[in-house]
C-alpha positions in Angstrom: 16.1 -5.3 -12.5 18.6 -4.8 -9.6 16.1 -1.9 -7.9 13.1 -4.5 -8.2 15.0 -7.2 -6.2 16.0 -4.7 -4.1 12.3 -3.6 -3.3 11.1 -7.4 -2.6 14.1 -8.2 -0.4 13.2 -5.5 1.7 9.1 -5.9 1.6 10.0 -9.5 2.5 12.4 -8.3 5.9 9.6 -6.0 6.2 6.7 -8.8 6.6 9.0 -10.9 8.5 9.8 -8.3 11.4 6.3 -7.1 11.4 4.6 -8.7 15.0 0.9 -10.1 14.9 -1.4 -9.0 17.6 -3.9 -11.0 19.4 -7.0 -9.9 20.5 -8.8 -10.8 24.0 -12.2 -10.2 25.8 -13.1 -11.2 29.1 -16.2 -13.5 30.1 -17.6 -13.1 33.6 -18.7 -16.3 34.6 -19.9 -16.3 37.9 -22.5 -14.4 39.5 -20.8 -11.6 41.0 -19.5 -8.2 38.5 -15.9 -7.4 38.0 -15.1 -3.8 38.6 -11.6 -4.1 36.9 -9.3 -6.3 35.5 -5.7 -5.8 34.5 -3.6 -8.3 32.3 0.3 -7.5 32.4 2.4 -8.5 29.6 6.1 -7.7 29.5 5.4 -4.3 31.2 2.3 -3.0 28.7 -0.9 -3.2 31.0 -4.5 -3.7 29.5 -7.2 -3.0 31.7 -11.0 -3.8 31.1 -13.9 -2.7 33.2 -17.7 -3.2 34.4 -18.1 -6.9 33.1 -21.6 -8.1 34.6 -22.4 -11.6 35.7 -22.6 -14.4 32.3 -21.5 -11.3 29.8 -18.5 -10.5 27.6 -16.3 -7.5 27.8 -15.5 -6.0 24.6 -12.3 -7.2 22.5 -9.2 -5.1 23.2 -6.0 -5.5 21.0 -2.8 -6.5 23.5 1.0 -7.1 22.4 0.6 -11.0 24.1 -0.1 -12.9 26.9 1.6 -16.0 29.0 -0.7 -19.0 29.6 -0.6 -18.7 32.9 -0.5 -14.7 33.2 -1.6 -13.4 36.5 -3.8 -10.3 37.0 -5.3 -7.7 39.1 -8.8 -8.2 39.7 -11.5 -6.0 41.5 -14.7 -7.6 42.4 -17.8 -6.4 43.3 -20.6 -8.0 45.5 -23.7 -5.9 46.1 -25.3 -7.3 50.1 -28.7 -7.1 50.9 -29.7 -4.2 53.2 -26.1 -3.6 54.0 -22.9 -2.2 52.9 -21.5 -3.3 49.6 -18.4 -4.7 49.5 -14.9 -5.1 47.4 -12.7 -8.0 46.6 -9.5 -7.1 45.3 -6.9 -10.1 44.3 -3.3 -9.9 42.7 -1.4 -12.6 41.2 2.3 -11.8 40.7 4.5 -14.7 39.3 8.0 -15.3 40.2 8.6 -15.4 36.6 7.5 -16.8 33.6 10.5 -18.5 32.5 9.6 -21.8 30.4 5.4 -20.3 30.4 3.9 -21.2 26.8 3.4 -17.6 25.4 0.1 -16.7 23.0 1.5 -14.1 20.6 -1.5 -14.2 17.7 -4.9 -15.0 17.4 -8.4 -14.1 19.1 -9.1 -15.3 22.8 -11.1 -15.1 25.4 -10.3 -15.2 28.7 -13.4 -17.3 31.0 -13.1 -16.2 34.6 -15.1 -18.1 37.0 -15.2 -16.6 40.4 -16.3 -18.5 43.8 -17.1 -16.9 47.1 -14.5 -19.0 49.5 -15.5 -17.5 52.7 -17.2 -14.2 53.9 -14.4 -12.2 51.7 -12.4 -14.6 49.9 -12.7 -15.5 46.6 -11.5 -18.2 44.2 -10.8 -17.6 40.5 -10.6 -20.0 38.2 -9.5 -19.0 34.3 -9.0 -20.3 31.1 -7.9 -19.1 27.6 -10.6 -20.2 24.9 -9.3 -19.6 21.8 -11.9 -18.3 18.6 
């Protein structure tokens, strides 16, 4: 009797200590393709690629994500009958102390991207949850 109480006191710290995952994908809304995109979360980096205009990335397993994480992000805007050309944009907070953190579930992650200029851009995001 003792070893069977034993055994669910111990499956039940078990279950306890044991951290969900959530899962994210990436929607490109905007007309222009993102090259690369990398999401930092307490130092684990998860990095999607080639997401064309209107179109989901695939769903990638990450330890969690701050509502307002920033992100490296490579975008790609092909000219007419001249040279293609990059935009690259990093966010860095200062620090996240007192951000709402998303530690389970599925989400997506809508990205809306604005020319602001010849080489600027604008992002707008938002975490859609499924």
């Amino acid at each position: 009797m003792k070893n069977l109480l034993l055994l669910i006191i111990v499956l039940v710290l078990c279950s306890a200590t044991k951290k969900e995952k959530i899962e994210l994908r990436i929607y490109n809304d905007s007309k222009f393709k993102i090259e690369k995109i990398k999401l930092s979360f307490k130092g684990q980096e998860t990095e999607f690629k080639d997401i064309e205009p209107k179109s989901y990335s695939e769903m990638k397993k990450v330890e969690g994500l701050w509502r307002d994480n920033c992100y490296d992000l490579t975008v790609y805007k092909k000219r007419f009958l001249a040279q293609n050309f990059w935009a690259h944009q990093i966010c860095i907070p200062i620090d996240h102390h007192g951000d709402n953190k998303i530690e389970n579930g599925k989400y997506t992650l809508k990205l809306k991207i604005k020319q602001s200029g010849k080489s600027k851009f604008v992002v707008e995001s938002e975490y859609i949850g499924e």
